[in-house]
N, C-alpha and C positions, 0 to 999 in steps of 0.2 A: 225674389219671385213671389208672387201674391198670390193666395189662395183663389181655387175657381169661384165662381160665383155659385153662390146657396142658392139649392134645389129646393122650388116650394112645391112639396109634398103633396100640399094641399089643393093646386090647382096644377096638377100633373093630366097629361091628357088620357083617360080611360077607357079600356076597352075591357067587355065583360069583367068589369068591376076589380081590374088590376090594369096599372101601368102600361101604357101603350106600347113601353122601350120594352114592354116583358117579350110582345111577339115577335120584336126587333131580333132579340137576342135568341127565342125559341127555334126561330127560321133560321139563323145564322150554326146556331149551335146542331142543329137537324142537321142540316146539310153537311156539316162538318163532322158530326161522326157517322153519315153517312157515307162517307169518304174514307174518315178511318176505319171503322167496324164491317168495311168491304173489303177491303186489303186484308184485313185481319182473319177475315171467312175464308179466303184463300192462300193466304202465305204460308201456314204450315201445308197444308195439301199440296202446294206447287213444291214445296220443298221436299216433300217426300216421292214426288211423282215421279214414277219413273223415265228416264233420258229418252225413251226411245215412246214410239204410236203417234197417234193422231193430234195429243196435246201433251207435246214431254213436261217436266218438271227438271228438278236438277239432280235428283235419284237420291239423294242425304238419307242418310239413316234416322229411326224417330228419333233416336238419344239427340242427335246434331241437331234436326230442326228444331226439339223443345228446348234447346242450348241458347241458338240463335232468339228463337221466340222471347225467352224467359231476358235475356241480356234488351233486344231490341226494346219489346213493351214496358223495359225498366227504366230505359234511357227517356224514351220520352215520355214519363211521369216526374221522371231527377231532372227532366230538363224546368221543370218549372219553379223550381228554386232561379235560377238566373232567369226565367223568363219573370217573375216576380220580382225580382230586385229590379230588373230595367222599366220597371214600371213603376213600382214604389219610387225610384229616385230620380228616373231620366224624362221618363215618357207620357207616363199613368199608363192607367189601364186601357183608356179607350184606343188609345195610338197605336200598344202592345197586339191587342187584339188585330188591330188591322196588318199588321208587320207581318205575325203569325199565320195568319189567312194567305197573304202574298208566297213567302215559302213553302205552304201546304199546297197551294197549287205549283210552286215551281214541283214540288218533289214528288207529289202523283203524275203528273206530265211526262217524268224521266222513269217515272217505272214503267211506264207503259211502253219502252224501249226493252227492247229482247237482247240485251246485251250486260254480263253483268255486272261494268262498272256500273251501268244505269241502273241494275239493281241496288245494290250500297251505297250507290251517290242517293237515288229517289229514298233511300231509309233514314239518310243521314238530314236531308232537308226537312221530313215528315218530322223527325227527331224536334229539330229547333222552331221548327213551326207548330208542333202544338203543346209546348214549351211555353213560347208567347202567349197563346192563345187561352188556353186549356185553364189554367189558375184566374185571367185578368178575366173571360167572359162570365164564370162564375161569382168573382167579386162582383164584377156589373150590376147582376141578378139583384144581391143585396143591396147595394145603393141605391136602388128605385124607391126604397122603403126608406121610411123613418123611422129610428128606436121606437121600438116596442108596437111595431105594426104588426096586428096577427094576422095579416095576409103575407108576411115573411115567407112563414113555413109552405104556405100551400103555393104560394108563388114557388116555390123550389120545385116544388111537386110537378106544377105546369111545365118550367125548365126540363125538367127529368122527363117526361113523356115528350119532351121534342127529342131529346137523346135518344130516344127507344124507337119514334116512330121513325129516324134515321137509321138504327140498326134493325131493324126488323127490315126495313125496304130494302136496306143492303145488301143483309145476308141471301134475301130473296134473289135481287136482283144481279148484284153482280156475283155470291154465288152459283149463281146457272151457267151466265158467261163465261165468268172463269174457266167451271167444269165443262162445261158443254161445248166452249166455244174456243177458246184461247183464253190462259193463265192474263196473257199482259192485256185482253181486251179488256178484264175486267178489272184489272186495274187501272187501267185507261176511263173506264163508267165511273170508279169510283173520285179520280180525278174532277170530269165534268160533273160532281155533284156537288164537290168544293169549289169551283168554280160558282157557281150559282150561289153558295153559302156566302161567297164572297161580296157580290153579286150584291146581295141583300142586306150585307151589314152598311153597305159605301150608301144606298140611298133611304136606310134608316137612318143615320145621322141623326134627323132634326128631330126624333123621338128618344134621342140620350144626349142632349146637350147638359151638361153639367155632372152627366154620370159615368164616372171613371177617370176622371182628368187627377192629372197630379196634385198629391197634398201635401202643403209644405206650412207647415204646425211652427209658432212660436218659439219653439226649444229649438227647433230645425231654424227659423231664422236669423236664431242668433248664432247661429254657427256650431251649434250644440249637437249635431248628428253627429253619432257614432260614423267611426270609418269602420267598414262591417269586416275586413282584413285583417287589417292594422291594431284592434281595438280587441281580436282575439289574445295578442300577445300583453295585454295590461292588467289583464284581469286572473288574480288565482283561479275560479273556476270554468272561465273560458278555458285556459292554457292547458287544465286538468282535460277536461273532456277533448280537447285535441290531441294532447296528446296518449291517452287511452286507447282512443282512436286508430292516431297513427302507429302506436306499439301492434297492436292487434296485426294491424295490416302489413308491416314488418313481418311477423311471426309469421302470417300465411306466408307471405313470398319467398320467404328462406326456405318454408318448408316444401314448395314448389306449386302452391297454388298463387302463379303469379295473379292470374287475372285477377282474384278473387282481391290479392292486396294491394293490387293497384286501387280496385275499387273501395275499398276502407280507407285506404288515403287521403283518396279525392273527396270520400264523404266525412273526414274529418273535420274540412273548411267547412262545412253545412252543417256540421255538430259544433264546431266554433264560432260560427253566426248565430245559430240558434241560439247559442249562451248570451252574445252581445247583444240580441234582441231584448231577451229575457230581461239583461241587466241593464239596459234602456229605459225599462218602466219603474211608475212608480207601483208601492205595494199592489194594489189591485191589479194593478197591470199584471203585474209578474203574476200574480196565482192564477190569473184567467190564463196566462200565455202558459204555466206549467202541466194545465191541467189538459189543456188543448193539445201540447205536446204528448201527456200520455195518454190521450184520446187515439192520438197518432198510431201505436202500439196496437190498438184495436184495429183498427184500418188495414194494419201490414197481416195480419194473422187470416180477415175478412177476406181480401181482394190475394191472399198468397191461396187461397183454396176457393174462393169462386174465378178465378181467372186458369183454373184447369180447364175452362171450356175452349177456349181457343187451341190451348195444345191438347193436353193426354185426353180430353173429353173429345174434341172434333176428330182426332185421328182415331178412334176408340169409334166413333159413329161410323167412319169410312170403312173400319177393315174388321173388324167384332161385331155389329150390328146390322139384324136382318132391315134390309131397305128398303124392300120388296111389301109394293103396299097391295098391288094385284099381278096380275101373270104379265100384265104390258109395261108400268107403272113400277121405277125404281127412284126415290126419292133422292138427289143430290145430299152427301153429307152435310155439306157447306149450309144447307137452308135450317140444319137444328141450329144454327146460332141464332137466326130469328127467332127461336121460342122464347126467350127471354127475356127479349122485347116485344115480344106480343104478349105476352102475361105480363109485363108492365102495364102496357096500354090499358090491359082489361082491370089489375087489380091496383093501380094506382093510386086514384082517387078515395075505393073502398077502403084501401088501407090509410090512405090519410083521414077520410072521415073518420075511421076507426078509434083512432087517435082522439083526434076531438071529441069523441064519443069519453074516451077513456080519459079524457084530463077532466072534462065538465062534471064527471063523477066525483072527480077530488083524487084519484089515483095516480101514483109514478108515472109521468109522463115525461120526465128528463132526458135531452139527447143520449145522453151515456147511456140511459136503463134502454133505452131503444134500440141503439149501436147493440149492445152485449144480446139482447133479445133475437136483432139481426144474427148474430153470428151463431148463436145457437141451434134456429131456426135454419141457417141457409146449411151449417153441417152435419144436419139430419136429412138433407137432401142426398148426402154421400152415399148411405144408407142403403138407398135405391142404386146406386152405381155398383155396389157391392152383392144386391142380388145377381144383376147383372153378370159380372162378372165369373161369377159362380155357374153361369146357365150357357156358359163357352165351353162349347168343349174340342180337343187336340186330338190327332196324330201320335202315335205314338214318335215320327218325325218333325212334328210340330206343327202341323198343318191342321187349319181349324175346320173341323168337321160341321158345329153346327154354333149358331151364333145366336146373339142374346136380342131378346124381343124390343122393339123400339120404347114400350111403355115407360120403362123402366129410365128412358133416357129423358123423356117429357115428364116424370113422374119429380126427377130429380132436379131437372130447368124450373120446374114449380117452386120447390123448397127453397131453390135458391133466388127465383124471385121474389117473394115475400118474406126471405131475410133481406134481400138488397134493399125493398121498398123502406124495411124498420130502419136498417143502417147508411144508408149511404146518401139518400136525399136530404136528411137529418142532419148526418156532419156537417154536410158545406152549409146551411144555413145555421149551426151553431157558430162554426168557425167565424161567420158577419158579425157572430152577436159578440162574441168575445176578443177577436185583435185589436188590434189600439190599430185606427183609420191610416195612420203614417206607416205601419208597416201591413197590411192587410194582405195587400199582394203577393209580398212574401209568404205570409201565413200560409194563403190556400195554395203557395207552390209548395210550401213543405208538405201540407194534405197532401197531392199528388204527387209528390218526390217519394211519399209513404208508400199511395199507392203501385208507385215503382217498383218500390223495395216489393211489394205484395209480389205483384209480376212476378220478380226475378225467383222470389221464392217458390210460385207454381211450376216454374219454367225446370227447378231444379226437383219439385216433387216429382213431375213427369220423366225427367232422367232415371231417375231412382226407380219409375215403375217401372224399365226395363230389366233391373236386378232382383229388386223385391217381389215384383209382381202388382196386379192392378188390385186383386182386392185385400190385400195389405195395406197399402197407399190408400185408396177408401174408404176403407176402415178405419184407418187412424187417422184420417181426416175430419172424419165425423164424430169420434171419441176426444179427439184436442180439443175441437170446437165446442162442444158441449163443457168441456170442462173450463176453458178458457171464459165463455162466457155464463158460467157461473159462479166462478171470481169474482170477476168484476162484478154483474151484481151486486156481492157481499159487500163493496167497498163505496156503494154509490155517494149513499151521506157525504163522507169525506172529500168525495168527488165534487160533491155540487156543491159543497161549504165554498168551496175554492171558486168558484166562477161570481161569489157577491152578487148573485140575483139577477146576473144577465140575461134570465131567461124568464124571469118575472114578467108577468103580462102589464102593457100599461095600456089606458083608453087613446087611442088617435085614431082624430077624423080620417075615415077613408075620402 
C-alpha cells in the first residue's frame, strides 16, 4: 500500500488564517460533545432520581451512580487505544472518525428508549464510538499543519472552544429537558446533536482530503511492523511491564476486588503495546515516546480530580446547594456543567494569548511546565468546594438544614477552567509534535485511555466521599495537586532534554 498523497501546506484552502478542515473538524467535534457532555449532565441525576413522580430515575444510591459513572467515562477514554490502532493500521484516521460518528448516533438513539437494556446497550455503543472518534478527530487537528507551524498551538485552542461551545449548549439544553422534561427526551436531544455532527463531517470531506488517511512508512513496507500482541512476548522489557501488570491484577482478584483485576489485566496488553511502540523507535523516537508517556501520569492525576464535576460535583449542586436564585426562579443543577464551558469560551483565547505573551519574553513555556501549572491551578479550585462544604449544615438525623451558597460552586468551575485551559489544550498539540506519524493514532488514544484512567479515579474519589466526607476529599484534592504539580516542575529540564527540540519553533509560510 502506498502512502496518501502529500498535503501542500502551503496552498491549503483558508479561513481566518487557519485551515479550512480546522472548521470541518471544530463543527464535527462541537456537535459531538454536544451529544456526549448532554448525557453526561444527566446520567448521574437520572441515576440518583428517584423511581417514583413526574420524571422517575432508577433510585441508585450516590456511591452506585459515581461507581457506574467513574467505570463508564473510563471505558470510553480506554476505548481509544483500539480505536487508534484501527486507524494507525487498518483505516487511518479519517475513516475512524466516520465509523465512530455512525455508532454515536446508533447508541444515543437507543438511550432515548426507557427500557434498560436500551440503557447499557446505548452506553456500550457511545463506549466504541467515541473510541474511534475521540483520539483520530484530534490527530486530524494536527495534520492540517506542518512541522513547526505556530498556528499548531492555537489551532488546538480553536478545536477546544468547539468542545466547549458544545458543552455549554448541552448542559444548558438538554440539561433542562432532561430535568424538566423527561430523563430519555434529553437524551434523545443529545442524540440529534450527533446526528448533525455527523452530518457535517460526510460533507466536509473535500476540506480534509489527504488528512488523516493511513500511513504506511518504509520499515512498515518492508514488512518490518511490529505485531503489537505478539511482539510483547520477544522482548525483556515488554514481557516485564506485562507481566507486572498482570501480577498486580491477580493480587486484586484473589483478594476479592474482582472488577478491579479484571481491569489490570486487560490493561496489561496497553502496557505491553506501549513497550512495543517505544521499542519500534529509533533513539529519538524512543525519548520523545517515553517522555510523552510520563506526560501521561500528569493527565490521569488532572482529569482524576477535575472530572469530579460530573459526579460528586453535579450531585453536590443538586442536593447541598442553594438553587434558588429568586423566590420564582430555581436553577436546574445539570446547567452548572455549562460553567465550564462558558469560561472556556470567555478565557480561552486570553490564555492562549497569555502564553505567547510569555514565551516572547524568553520564559518557560514548555507543554510540561504548562500541564504541571494546569494542575496546580485547577486544585486550588478545590479549595472553594471545601469552603462550601463547610457552610452545610445537618440534622442531628442527618437532614440538611441549611446549604452552601452557589459562589462557591462558580468560584471553583473558575480555577478549574484556567488549569484546563494551561493543561489540556497543550497536551494534545504536544502529543502531534512528538509521536512518530505511523503510530500517532495510538498515541493520542493512550492520551485518552489516560484520561480514562483520570475518570475511573474521580469516579472512585466520589465513592469515598460517602465514608470520608466531602471536605476531606476537597481537601486533599487540592493539597495533591499542588504538591504533584510542584514536582514535576522541579524536574522540567530533564523532561524537555528528552523531547530533542520538538518544540523548537521553526519559520513556515502560513
Amino acid at each position: 500500500m502506498a502512502n496518501p498523497k502529500q498535503i501542500d501546506f502551503n496552498n491549503q484552502p483558508q479561513l481566518f488564517g487557519h485551515p479550512a478542515g480546522l472548521y470541518v473538524l471544530f463543527m464535527t467535534e462541537m456537535w459531538e460533545r454536544f451529544s456526549y457532555y448532554g448525557m453526561r449532565a444527566i446520567l448521574v441525576l437520572f441515576l440518583v432520581a428517584s423511581t417514583t413522580g413526574d420524571n422517575p430515575g432508577y433510585g441508585w444510591a450516590d456511591g452506585e451512580a459515581y461507581a457506574l459513572y467513574g467505570w463508564y467515562t473510563m471505558f470510553v477514554y480506554v476505548a481509544s487505544i483500539p480505536g487508534g490502532i484501527l486507524a494507525d493500521r487498518y483505516i487511518g484516521q479519517r475513516w475512524a472518525v466516520m465509523v465512530g460518528g455512525i455508532l454515536l448516533c446508533a447508541g444515543h438513539g437507543v438511550l432515548a428508549i426507557d427500557a434498560l437494556w436500551a440503557f447499557y446497550t446505548g452506553l456500550a455503543l457511545i463506549v466504541l464510538g467515541v473510541g474511534c472518534l475521540k483520539p483520530n478527530i484530534s490527530t486530524m487537528v494536527g495534520g492540517l499543519y506542518a512541522k513547526g507551524d505556530q498556528r499548531r498551538d492555537m489551532g488546538f485552542y480553536i478545536f477546544y472552544m468547539g468542545i466547549n461551545l458544545g458543552a455549554a449548549a448541552a448542559a444548558l439544553l438538554v440539561g433542562y429537558v432532561g430535568e424538566k422534561i423527561g430523563w430519555h427526551y434529553g437524551f434523545g436531544l443529545a442524540g440529534i446533536g450527533m446526528a448533525i455532527g455527523q452530518v457535517t463531517y460526510f460533507f466536509g470531506q473535500k476540506y480534509l482530503q489527504g488528512v488523516g488517511d493511513l500511513v504506511v512508512e518504509e520499515k512498515t513496507q518492508a514488512g518490518n511492523r511490529p505485531n503489537l500482541i505478539m511482539d510483547i512476548f520477544k522482548h525483556t522489557n515488554s514481557i516485564i511491564g506485562f507481566a507486572i501488570t498482570v501480577v498486580l491484577g491477580v493480587l486484586l482478584f484473589v483478594q476479592g476486588t474482582w472488577d478491579y483485576g479484571l481491569l489490570l489485566v486487560a490493561l496489561a496488553f496497553a502496557v505491553g503495546i506501549g513497550i512495543v511502540i517505544y521499542n519500534d523507535g529509533d533513539q529519538v523516537e524512543k525519548d520523545r515516546i517515553l517522555v510523552t508517556y510520563l506526560s501521561f501520569l500528569i493527565i490521569i492525576v488532572f482529569w482524576g480530580a477535575f472530572e469530579q464535576a460530573g459526579g460528586l460535583m453535579n450531585v453536590y449542586a443538586k442536593e447541598k446547594t442553594d438553587l434558588q436564585l429568586t423566590s420564582s426562579i430555581t436553577i436546574p443543577a445539570s446547567w452548572f456543567q455549562s460553567v465550564n464551558a462558558i469560561f472556556i469560551l470567555i478565557f480561552a483565547t486570553l490564555v492562549g494569548s497569555f502564553w505567547a505573551w510569555w514565551r516572547n519574553r524568553g520564559r518557560e513555556s514548555s507543554s510540561i511546565f504548562k500541564m504541571a501549572i494546569g494542575v496546580i491551578i485547577m486544585g486550588w479550585g478545590f479549595f472553594f468546594m471545601s469552603i462550601a462544604s463547610q457552610e452545610v449544615q445537618y440534622s442531628e438525623t442527618g437532614e440538611i438544614l441549611a446549604k452552601s451558597s452557589m459562589i462557591w460552586l462558580v468560584l471553583a468551575y473558575l480555577f478549574h477552567t484556567l488549569g484546563e485551559l494551561c493543561a489540556s489544550p497543550v497536551a494534545l498539540s504536544f502529543i502531534t509534535k512528538l509521536a512518530p506519524a505511523r503510530w500517532m493514532a495510538f498515541m493520542m488514544g493512550a492520551y485518552f485511555a489516560a484520561t480514562g484512567l483520570g475518570n475511573k479515579v474521580a469516579g472512585l474519589l466520589g465513592e469515598w466521599s460517602t465514608s470520608l466526607g466531602e471536605f476531606n476529599i476537597f481537601t486533599g484534592i487540592a493539597i495533591f495537586c499542588t504538591i504533584f504539580g510542584g514536582l514535576v516542575l522541579l524536574i522540567i529540564k530533564p523532561l524537555k532534554r528528552l523531547t530533542h527540540g520538538a518544540e523548537d519553533l521553526e519559520t513556515v509560510k502560513a
